[in-house]
C-alpha positions, 0 to 999 in steps of 0.5 A: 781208288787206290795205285793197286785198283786202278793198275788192276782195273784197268784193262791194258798191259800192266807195264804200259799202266804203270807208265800211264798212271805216272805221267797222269799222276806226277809219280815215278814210276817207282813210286807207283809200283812201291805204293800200291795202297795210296789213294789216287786223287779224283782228277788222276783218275779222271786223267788215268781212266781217259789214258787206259781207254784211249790205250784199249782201243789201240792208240800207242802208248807214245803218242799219249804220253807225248814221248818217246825214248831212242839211243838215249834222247827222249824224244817228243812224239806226235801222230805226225811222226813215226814212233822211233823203234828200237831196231833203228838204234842199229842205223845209229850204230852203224853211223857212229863207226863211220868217219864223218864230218857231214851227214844227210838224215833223209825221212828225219820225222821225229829227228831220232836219228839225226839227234842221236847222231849230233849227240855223239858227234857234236861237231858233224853238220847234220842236215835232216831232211823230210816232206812233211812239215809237221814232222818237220816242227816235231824235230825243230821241237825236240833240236830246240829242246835237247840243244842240239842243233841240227839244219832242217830241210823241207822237200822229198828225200835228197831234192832240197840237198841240191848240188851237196855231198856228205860223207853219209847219207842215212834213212829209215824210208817207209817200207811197208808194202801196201796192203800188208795185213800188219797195218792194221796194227800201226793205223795211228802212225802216218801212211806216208811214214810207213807205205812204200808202193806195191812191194814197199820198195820205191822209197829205197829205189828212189833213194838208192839211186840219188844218193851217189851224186850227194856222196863224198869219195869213200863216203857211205849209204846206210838203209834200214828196210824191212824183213826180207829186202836185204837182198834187194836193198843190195842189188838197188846199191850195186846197181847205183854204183856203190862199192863194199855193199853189205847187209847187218842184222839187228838183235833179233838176227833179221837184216835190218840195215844195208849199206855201200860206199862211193 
């Protein structure tokens, strides 16, 4: 079997075997495009053809090749983490154009944001707190593999911070509502990451209104939610006090992130 075979015969989206014929053969992925007519050994096959079917019946593309790219960082990725979207690249952003010194990322899973935030801001102390352990090893994983060094916290959104302030706050909670028919779609990515109650708004409830007592003066809250809970996100933060209250939207125009300050 050859580069060209295997890409044609393999039934998954051309791109995404491209990748997956790199990673089981040791080739870039430039390689694979420019040679189609090299011979692919028998144990790259074996390897390729179990990554294709694994990939036909749904499984993500990240947890097979273990990784996962976000602003940046290549991320190692497990079904015990979110898979990084790019939509949250806009929380980094929004960050980034904040004055900080300390910063709490609350849900860290994979740690995506919070090690885009010490990538840039090498001298902030970034604390990243989530309620799984496992994804908890995950982000000591990728803190240890990309030297930067970030304290993690085990416990449910801002309990483990105690009595702490922080010039910023961020998460990307769960808020999905339950029984939203999308998923379906994303049953290899853990529930807890993604479920949020009835109408996929309690986590951001929860949050929003612990987050003003973890704030510095002139600090700030920065949210991600889901399409069409701008509106709601930004009552919850008027509600807990915050002041400047605003909603951005991401590159597809949908308001993605919304945000105040104490």
């Amino acid at each position: 079997m050859t580069i060209g075979e295997a890409l044609s015969t393999s039934g998954i989206d051309p791109r995404e075997a491209r990748l997956l014929l790199a990673r089981a053969s040791g080739f870039s992925e430039a390689a694979v495009t420019a040679y189609p007519e090299r011979a692919v050994p028998a144990e790259t096959q074996t390897k390729f053809l179990a990554f294709a079917a694994r990939r036909r019946i749904g499984e993500p593309v990240a947890y097979i090749l273990g990784c996962k790219e976000f602003y940046g960082l290549e991320l190692a990725v497990t079904p015990a983490v979110l898979i990084p979207r790019p939509e949250t690249e806009l929380l980094v952003e929004l960050s980034l154009a904040k004055e900080f010194s300390t910063v709490a990322d609350l849900g860290t899973g994979s740690g995506a944001i919070a090690l885009a935030l010490k990538r840039h801001r090498p001298k902030a102390r970034v604390v990243a707190v989530d309620a799984s352990a496992a994804a908890l090893a995950v982000a000591r994983r990728n803190s240890v593999r990309l030297n930067l060094a970030i304290e993690l916290r085990h416990g449910r959104w801002l309990e483990p911070l105690e009595a702490e302030r922080f010039d910023l706050i961020v998460a990307n909670p769960p808020y999905v509502a339950a029984g939203d028919p999308h998923l379906a779609d994303l049953r290899y990515e853990p529930a807890s990451a993604l479920v949020a109650g009835a109408d996929g708004m309690d986590a951001l409830r929860e949050i929003a209104a612990a987050a003003p007592a973890h704030l510095e003066r002139g600090g700030w809250v920065l949210l991600e939610h889901g399409m069409g809970q701008d509106a709601a996100a930004r009552r919850l933060l008027e509600q807990s006090g915050l002041e400047e209250v605003a909603s951005w939207p991401d590159l597809a125009g949908i308001p993605r992130v919304s945000g105040g300050r104490r």
